[in-house]
C-alpha positions in Angstrom: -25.1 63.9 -83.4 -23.2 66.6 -83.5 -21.9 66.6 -80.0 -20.5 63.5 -81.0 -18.5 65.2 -83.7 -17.2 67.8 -81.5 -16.1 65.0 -78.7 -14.3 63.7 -81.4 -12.7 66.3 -82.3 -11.8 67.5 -78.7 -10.3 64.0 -77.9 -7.5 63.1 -81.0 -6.5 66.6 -80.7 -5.6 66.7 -77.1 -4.3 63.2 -77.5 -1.7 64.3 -80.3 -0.7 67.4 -78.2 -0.1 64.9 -75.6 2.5 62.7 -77.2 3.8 66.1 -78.8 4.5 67.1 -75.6 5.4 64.1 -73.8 8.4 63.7 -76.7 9.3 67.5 -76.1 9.3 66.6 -72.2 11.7 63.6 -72.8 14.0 65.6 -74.9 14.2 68.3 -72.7 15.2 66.2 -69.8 18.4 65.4 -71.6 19.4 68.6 -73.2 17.4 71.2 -71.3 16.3 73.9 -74.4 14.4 76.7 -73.4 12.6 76.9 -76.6 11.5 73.2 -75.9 9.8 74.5 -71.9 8.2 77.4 -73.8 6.4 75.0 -76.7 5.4 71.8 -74.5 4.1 74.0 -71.8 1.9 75.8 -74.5 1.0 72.7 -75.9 -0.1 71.4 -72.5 -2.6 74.4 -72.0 -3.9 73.7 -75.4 -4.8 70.1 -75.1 -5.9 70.6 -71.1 -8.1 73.1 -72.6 -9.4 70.5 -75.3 -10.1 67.9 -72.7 -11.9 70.5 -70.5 -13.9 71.1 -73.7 -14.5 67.2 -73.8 -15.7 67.1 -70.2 -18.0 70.4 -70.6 -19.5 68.8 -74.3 -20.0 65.6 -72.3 -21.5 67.3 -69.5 -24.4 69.3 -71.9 -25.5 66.0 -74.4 -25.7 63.8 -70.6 -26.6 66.3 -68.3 -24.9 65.3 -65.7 -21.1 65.5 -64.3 -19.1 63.3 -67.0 -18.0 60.3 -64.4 -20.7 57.8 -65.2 -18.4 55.3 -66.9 -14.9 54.3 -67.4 -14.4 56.1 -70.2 -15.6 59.6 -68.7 -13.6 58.5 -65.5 -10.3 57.7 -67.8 -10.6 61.1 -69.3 -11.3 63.3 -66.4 -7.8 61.2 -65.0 -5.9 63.0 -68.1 -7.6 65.7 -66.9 -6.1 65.8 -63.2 -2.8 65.2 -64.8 -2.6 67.8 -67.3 -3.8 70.5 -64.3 -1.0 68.5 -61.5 1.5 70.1 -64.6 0.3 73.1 -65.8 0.7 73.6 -61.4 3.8 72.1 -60.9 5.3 74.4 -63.9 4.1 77.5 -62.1 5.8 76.0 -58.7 8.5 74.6 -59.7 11.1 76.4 -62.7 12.9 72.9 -62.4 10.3 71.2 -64.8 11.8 67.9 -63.2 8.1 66.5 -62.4 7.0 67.7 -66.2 8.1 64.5 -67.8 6.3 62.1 -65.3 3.2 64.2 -65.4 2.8 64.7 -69.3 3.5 61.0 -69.9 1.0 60.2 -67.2 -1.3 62.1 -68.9 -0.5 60.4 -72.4 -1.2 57.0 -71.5 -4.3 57.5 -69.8 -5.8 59.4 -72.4 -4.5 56.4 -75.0 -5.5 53.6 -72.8 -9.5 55.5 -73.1 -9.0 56.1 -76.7 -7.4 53.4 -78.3 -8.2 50.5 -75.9 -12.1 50.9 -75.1 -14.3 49.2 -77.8 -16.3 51.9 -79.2 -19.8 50.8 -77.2 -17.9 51.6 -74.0 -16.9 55.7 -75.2 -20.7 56.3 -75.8 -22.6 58.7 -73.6 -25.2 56.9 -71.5 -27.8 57.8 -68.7 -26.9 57.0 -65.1 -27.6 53.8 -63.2 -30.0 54.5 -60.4 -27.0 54.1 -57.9 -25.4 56.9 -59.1 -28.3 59.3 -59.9 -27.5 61.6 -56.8 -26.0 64.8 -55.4 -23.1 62.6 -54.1 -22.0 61.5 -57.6 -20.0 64.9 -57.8 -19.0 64.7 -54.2 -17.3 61.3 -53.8 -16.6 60.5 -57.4 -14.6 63.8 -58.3 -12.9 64.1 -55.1 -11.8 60.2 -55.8 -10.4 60.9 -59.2 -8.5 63.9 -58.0 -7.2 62.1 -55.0 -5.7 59.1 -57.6 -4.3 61.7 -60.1 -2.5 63.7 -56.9 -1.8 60.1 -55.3 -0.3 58.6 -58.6 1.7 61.5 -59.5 3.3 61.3 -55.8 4.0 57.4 -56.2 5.7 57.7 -59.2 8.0 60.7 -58.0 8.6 58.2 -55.3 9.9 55.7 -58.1 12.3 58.2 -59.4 13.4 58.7 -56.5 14.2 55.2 -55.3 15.9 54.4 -58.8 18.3 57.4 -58.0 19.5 56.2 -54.0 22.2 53.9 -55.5 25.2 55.6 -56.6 29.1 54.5 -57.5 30.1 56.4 -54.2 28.2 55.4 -51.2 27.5 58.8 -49.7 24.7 60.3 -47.0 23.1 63.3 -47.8 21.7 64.5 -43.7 19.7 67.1 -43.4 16.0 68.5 -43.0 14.5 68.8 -46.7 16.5 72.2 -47.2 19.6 73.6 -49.2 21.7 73.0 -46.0 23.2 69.5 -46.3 26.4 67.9 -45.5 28.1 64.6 -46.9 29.7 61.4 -44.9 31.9 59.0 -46.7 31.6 55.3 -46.4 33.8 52.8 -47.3 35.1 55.5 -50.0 37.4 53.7 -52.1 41.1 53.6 -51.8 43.2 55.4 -54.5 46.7 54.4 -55.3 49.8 56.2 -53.9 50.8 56.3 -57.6 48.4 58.8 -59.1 49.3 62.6 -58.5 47.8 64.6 -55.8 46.4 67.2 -58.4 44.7 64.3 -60.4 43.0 62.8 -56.8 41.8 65.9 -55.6 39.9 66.8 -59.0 38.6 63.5 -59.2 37.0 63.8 -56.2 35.8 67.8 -55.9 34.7 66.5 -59.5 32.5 63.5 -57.2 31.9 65.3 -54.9 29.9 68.0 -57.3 28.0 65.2 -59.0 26.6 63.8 -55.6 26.1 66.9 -54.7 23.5 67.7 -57.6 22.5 64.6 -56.7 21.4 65.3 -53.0 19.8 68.1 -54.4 17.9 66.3 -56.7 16.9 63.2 -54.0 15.5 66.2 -51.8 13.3 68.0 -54.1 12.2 64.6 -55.4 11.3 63.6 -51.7 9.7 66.8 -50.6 7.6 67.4 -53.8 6.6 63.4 -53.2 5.2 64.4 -49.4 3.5 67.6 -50.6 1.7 65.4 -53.2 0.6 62.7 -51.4 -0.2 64.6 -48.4 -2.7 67.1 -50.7 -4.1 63.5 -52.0 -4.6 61.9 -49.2 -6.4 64.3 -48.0 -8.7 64.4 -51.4 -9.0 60.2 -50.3 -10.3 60.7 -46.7 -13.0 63.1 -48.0 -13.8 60.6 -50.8 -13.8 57.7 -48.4 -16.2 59.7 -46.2 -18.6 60.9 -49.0 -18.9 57.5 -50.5 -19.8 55.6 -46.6 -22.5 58.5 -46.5 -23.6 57.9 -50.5 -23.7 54.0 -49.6 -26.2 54.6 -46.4 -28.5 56.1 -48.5 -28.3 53.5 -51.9 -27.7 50.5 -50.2 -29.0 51.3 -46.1 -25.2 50.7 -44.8 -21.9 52.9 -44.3 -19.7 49.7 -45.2 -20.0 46.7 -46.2 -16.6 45.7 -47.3 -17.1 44.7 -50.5 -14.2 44.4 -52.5 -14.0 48.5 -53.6 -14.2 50.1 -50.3 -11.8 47.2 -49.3 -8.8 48.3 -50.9 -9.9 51.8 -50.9 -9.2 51.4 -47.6 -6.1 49.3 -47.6 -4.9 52.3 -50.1 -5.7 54.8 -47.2 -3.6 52.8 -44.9 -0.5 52.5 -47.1 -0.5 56.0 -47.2 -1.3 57.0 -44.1 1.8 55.0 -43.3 3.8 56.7 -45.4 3.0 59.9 -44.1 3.2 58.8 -40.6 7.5 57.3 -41.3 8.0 60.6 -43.7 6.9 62.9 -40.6 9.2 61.1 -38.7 12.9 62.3 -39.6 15.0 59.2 -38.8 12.9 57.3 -41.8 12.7 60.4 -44.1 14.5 59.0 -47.5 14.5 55.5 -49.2 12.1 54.2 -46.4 9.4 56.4 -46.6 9.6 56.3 -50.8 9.1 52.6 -50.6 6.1 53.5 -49.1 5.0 55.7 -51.5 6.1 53.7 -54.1 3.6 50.9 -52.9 0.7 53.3 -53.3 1.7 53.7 -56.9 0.2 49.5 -57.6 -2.3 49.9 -54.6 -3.9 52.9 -56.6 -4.5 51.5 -60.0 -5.8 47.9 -58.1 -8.9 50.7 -56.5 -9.4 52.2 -59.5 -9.3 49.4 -62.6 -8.6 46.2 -60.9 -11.4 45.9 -58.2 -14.1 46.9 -61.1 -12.4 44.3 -64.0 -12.9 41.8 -61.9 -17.0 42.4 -62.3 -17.9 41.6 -58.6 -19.2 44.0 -55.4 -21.3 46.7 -56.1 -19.0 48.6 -58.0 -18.8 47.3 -61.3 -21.5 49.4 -63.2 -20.9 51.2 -65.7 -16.9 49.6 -66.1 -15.9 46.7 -68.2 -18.3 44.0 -67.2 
């Protein structure tokens, strides 16, 4: 009973810290106060710290890795994310992928608080399919793989919403400070205006697409470092699971509805990394990709096991 208590008190904590610093995020995006880095990256180490103490609680009163249901899985998910941002802020000094990460983190951890009905949270022994050495293997390599995955889809977003601009402009180059701009179809500007007044109005352009290059740069090569980190997490989890399934079931795969899109998710990917190698598609082609991956991932993950058919669907909502 009492590890029940302490769960409890482990999970509303580190979901409060979570929308604490999910608002401090969002703020901070749009007036960028020090003060506010300092608190919400404190406040993330706290509540990745209280979910770690979920997982390890969980761990003791089941004795075995906490993955055996949806809720377990939902949590260590929150998990990934909170660790993807306590990284990315050592990284990157930008914080730009903080926002996207802590609100990641947020609604996860709300949809397995606030949306599971209360049967579903409860601790419960394994299914006989899943009471092996693989379970750590393939299940945990998974889960990291769709945190890593996710985070890379939705920079992928952010980064297709930002292409489109007022003035059509190119930024060239090869994912480094050293860019140039083309003009096209710039618009033309009266005879009538001052040449004073034209020439700071468009240095004054010319700054903001340049922040803006900037910005579509880091977004795209912090996307391919992502992906490409959990892509690699999904081939090993991919591999570990067609081992796991010879031995439960007597057959690598089987192509039930799971390893199906599992591996349509690979593909998509794979894709991605194969035009975002290649320099001529680097950009708003490869994003789209990415950006594919985002729907493809949460299909694997919830979908497949909502629906209740395959092998699958133990320990999920039907």
């Amino acid at each position: 009973m009492i590890y029940l208590y302490v769960e409890q008190i482990f999970v509303y904590i580190s979901f409060l810290i979570l929308f604490l610093v999910t608002l401090l995020n969002l703020i901070n995006f749009f007036f960028e106060i020090d003060k506010i880095n300092h608190f919400s990256n404190n406040g993330m180490k706290f509540a990745f710290l209280c979910t770690t103490g979920f997982l390890t609680t969980r761990f003791f009163q089941t004795q075995h890795l906490p993955l055996g249901n949806l809720y377990e899985s939902l949590m260590f998910l929150s998990w990934g994310f909170s660790f993807l941002y306590l990284i990315s802020n050592v990284k990157n000094k930008k914080r730009l992928s903080a926002p996207v990460l802590a609100t990641s983190a947020l609604l996860v951890h709300a949809f397995a608080v606030l949306s599971l009905p209360h049967k579903m949270r409860e601790s419960m022994s394994l299914v006989p399919a899943l009471q092996s050495q693989w379970l750590m293997m393939h299940v945990s390599t998974t889960l990291i793989s769709y945190a890593t995955l996710l985070f890379g889809s939705l920079l992928a977003i952010v980064l297709l919403s930002i292409f489109h601009g007022e003035i059509k402009r190119y930024c060239v180059g090869n994912l480094t400070n050293n860019f140039e701009f083309r003009h096209k179809n710039y618009p033309l500007i009266s005879k009538n205006f001052p040449k004073q007044i034209i020439t700071e109005s468009f240095s004054y352009s010319l700054f903001l697409n340049s922040r803006k290059c900037q910005l579509i740069h880091l977004l795209d090569k912090w996307t391919y470092q992502a992906i490409s980190l959990g892509f690699s997490f999904l081939t090993i989890g991919i591999i570990s699971g067609a081992v796991w399934a010879n031995e439960a079931w007597g057959s690598y795969w089987s192509w039930e509805p799971k390893e199906t899109w599992a591996l349509i998710t690979w593909l998509i990917y794979a894709i991605y990394l194969h035009i975002r190698i290649n320099k001529k598609w680097m950009g708003k082609g490869s994003a789209m990709a990415a950006s594919m991956g985002f729907f493809l991932v949460w299909i694997c993950f919830l979908g497949v096991n909502l629906l209740g058919v395959g092998l699958h669907n133990y320990g999920w909502l039907i």
